[in-house]
MINURO-799668 format. One record per residue (C-alpha): residue in one letter; residue number from 1; y, z, x. Coordinates in steps of 0.5 Angstrom, whole numbers. Example, Ala and Ser with C-alpha at 12.3 -4.5 7.8 and 13.67 -1.06 7.14 Angstrom:
BEGIN
A,1,-9,16,25
S,2,-2,14,27
% end
This chain:
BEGIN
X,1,67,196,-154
X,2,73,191,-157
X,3,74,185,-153
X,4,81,187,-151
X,5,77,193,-148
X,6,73,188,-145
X,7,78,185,-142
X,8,82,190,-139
X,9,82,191,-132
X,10,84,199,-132
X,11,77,200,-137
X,12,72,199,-131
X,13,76,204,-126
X,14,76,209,-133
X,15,68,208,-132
X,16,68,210,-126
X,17,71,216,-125
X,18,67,219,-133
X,19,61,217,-128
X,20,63,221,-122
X,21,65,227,-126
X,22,59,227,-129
X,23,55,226,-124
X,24,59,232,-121
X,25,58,236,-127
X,26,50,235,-126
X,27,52,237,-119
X,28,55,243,-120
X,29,49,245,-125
X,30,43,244,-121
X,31,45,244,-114
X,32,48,251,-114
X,33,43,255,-111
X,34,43,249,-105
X,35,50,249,-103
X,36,51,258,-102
X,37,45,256,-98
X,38,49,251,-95
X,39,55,254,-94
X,40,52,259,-91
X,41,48,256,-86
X,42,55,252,-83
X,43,59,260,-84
X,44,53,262,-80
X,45,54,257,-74
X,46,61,257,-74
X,47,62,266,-74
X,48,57,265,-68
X,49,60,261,-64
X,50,56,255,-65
X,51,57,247,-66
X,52,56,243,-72
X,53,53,236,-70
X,54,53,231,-75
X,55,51,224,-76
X,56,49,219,-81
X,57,50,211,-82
X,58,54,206,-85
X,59,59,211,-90
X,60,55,216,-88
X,61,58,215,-81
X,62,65,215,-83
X,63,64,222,-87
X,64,61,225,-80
X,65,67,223,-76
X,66,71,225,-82
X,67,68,232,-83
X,68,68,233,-76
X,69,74,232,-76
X,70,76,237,-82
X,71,73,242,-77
X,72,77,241,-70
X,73,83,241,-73
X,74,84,243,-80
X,75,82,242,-87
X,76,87,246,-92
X,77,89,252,-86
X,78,92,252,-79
X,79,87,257,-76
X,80,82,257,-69
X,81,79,251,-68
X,82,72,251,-70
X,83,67,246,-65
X,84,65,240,-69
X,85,63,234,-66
X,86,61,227,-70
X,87,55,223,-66
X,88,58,217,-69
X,89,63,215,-66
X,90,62,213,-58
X,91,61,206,-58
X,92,59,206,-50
X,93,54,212,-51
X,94,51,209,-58
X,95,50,202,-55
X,96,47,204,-49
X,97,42,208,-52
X,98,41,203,-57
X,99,40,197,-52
X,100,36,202,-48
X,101,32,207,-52
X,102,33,202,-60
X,103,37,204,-65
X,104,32,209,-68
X,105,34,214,-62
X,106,42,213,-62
X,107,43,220,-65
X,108,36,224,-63
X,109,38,222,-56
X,110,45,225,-56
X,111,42,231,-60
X,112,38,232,-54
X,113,43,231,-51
X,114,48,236,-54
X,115,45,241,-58
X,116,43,248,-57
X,117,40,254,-61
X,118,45,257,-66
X,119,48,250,-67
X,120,47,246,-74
X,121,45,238,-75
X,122,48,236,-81
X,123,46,230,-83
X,124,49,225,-88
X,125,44,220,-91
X,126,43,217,-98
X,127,36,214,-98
X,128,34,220,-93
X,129,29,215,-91
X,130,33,212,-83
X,131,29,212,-78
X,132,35,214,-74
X,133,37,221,-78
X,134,30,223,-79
X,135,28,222,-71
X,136,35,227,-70
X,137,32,232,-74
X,138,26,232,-71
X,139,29,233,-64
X,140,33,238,-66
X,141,28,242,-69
X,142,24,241,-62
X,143,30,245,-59
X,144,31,249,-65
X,145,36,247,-68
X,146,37,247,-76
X,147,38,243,-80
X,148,43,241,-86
X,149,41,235,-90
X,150,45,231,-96
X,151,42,226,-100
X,152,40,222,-106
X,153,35,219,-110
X,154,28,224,-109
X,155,31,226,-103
X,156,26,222,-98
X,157,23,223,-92
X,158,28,227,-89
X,159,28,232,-95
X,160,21,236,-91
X,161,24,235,-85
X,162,32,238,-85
X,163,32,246,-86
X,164,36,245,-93
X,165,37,238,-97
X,166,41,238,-102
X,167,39,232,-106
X,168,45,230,-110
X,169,42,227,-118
X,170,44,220,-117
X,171,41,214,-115
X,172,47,210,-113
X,173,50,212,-106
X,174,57,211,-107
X,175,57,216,-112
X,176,52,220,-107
X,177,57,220,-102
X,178,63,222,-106
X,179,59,228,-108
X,180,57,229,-101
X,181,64,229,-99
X,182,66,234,-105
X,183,61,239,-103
X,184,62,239,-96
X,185,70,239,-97
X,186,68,245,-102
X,187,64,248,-96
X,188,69,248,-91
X,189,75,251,-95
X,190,70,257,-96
X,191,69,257,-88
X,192,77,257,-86
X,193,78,262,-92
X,194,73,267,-90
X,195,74,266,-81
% end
């Protein structure tokens, strides 16, 4: 690197997007397999009527309300609404459990709660290792409910306790939940296009 280049504002940014196409291209080449499972297990919910739960914390959080929202209203297609709820988004419910019950059982309690047989938790988690999302796959595995995970890292605790964990290959979590998000943008594309 020159030293302009050293000193060019625009350089890091430039790295940055090499980076998260690179770690998109890793994706794309590993993860194959995962996702037509993953597309597969969200088709499957939506044809049958079933509801698409998601939760995750900090960032995460905001991709659940997100792709929730993506769901109920619309992604690219004027189409039915598909339910879909984030379990991130009620301040009363989420501080009231968590004063009552601790934090850990914010989203365990609400899929207890809201989840039925035929409906899909999916959860957002880089670490995979929050207590929190771990405690809402066992409750919904307990009421039979699947579970769709989307990782990073080596996947963590939450890798054998999810139906399906897609483990993105980064160790970085910004890089993790942009792949998160691509993927599951990809997913309900593919959904609005075949229901």
């Amino acid at each position: 690197m020159t030293s302009s280049e050293q000193h060019d504002p625009v350089v890091p940014l430039l790295a940055a997007l090499r980076d998260l196409a690179a770690t998109a291209e890793r994706s794309a080449s590993q993860l194959e397999g995962e996702i037509a499972r993953a597309l597969a297990m969200v088709q499957d919910t939506v044809a049958r009527g079933g509801t698409l739960l998601f939760c995750g914390n900090g960032g995460s959080a905001a991709d659940a309300q997100h792709l929730a929202t993506e769901y109920v209203v619309r992604y690219m297609r004027n189409r039915r609404a598909y339910p879909a709820i984030a379990l991130t988004t009620d301040s009363s419910l989420l501080t009231a459990a968590g004063n009552d019950f601790g934090f850990d059982q914010v989203f365990a309690r609400q899929v207890e709660a809201l989840a039925r047989p035929g409906d899909l938790l999916i959860i957002h988690s880089t670490s995979g290792n929050s207590p929190n999302v771990l405690l809402a796959a066992d409750a919904a595995r307990q009421r039979g409910v699947a579970v769709l995970a989307l990782s990073a890292k080596d996947g963590g605790a939450l890798r054998t306790r999810a139906d399906l964990c897609i483990v993105v290959p980064t160790d970085r979590t910004d890089r993790a939940q942009e792949i998160h998000l691509c993927i599951q943008h990809a997913i309900c594309d593919a959904i609005e296009a075949t229901l």
